[in-house]
C-alpha positions as CSV (number, residue, x, y, z in Angstrom):
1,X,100.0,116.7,108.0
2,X,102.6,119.5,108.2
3,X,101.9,123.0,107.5
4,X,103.2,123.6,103.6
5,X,106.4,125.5,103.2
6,X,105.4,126.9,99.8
7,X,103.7,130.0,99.2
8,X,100.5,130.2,97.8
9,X,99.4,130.7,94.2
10,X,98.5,134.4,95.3
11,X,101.4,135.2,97.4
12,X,104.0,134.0,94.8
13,X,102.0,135.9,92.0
14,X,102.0,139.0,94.2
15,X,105.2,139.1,93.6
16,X,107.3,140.5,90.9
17,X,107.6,138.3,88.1
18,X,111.4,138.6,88.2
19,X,111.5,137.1,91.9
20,X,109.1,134.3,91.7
21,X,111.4,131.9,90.6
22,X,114.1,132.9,93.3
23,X,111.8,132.7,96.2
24,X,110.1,129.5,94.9
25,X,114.0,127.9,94.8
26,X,114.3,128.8,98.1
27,X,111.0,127.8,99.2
28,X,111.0,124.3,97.3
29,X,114.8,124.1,99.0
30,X,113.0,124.0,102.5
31,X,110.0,121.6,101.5
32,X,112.3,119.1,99.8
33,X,115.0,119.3,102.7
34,X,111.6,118.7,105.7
35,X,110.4,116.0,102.9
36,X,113.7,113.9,103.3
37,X,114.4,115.0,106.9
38,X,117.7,116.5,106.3
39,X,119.7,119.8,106.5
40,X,118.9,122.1,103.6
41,X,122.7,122.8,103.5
42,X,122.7,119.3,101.8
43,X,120.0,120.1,99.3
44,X,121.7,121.2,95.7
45,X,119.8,122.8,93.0
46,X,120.8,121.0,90.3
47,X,121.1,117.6,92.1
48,X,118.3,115.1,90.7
49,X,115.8,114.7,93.5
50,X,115.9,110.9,93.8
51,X,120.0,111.2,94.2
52,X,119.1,113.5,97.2
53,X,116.5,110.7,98.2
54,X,113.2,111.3,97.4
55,X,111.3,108.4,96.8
56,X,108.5,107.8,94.0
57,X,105.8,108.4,97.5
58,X,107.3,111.0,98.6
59,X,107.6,112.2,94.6
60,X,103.5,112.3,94.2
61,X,103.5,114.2,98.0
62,X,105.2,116.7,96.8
63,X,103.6,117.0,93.0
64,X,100.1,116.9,95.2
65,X,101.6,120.1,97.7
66,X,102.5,122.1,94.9
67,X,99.4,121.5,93.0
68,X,97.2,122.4,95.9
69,X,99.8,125.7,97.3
70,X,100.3,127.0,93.7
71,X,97.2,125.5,91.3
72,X,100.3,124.2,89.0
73,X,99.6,120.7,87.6
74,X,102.4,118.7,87.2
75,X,103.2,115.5,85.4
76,X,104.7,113.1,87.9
77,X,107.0,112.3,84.7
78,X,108.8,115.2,85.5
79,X,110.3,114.1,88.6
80,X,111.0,110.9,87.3
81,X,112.8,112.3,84.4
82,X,115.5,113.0,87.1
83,X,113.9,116.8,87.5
84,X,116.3,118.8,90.2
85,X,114.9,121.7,92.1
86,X,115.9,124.2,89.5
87,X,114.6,122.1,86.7
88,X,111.3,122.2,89.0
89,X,111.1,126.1,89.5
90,X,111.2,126.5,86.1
91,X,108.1,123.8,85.3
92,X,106.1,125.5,87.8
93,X,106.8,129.6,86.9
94,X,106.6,128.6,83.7
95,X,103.1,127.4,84.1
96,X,102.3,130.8,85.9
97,X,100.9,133.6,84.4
98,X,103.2,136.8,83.6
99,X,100.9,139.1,85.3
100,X,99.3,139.3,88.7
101,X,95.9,138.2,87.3
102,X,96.0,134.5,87.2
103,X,92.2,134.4,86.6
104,X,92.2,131.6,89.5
105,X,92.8,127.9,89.3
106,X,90.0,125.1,88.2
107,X,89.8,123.8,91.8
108,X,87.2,121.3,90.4
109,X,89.7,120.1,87.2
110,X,92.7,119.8,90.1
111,X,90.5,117.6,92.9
112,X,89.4,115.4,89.7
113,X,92.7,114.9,88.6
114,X,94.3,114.3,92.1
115,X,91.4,112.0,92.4
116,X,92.2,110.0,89.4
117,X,95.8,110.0,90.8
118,X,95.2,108.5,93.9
119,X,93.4,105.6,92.3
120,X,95.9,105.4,90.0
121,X,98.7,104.9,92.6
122,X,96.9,102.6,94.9
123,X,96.1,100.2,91.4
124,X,99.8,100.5,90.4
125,X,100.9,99.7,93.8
126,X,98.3,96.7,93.8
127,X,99.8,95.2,90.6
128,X,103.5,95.6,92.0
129,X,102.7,93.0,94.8
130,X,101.7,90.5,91.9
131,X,103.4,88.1,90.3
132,X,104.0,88.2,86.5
133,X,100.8,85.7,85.7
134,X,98.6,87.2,88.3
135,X,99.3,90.8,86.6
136,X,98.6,89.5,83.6
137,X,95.4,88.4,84.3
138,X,94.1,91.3,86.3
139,X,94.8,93.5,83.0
140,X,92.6,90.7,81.1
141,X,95.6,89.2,79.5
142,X,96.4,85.5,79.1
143,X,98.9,84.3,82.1
């Protein structure tokens, strides 16, 4: 696994309230572009993320790196609503307290929710190799 390019939770709230979301764009700018493998040149702000190429996987990677950098639970619904890197600076300051003083993350809430994710993912992807009737029956339905 690659060493995170986003700050952490206490480095970005260190910081001035009034800069966060500037050096988060810039930040997120560099993940995104290492995600995809390309030039951050190429990465535009208010470009939907799938148009630049990010797949649903690489999607929940990147929901699970800022969760675990910045304690900001996000709902992988916003990066399928076609969220763009501004779009995302703003869900994550936005979830950020004003002040310095965050009061620290529920580590124990996160892990269970990234745990329910995971499962979550590996069941969906489970029922995307099935056919129609064989769907239908694992989710107790008649085929």
């Amino acid at each position: 696994a690659r060493t995170s390019l986003l700050p952490s939770r206490a480095q970005l709230l260190a910081l001035p309230a009034d800069r966060r979301a500037e050096t988060l764009t810039g930040q997120l700018v560099l993940t995104v572009a290492a995600t995809l493998g390309s030039a951050t040149a190429s990465v535009g702000l208010d470009q939907p993320l799938f148009d630049l190429g990010l797949d649903s996987l690489m999607a929940v990677e990147l929901k699970n790196e800022i969760e675990r950098q910045l304690g900001v639970s996000l709902s992988i619904a916003v990066f399928l609503e076609g969220a763009t890197l501004r779009t995302l600076t703003e869900q994550i300051v936005s979830r950020l307290p004003a002040g310095a003083d965050d009061g620290g993350a529920d580590a124990a809430a996160i892990g269970r929710v990234e745990r329910f994710e995971d499962v979550a993912s590996e069941l969906l992807a489970e029922l995307e190799g099935l056919s129609d009737e064989q769907a239908r029956a694992v989710l107790g339905q008649e085929a």
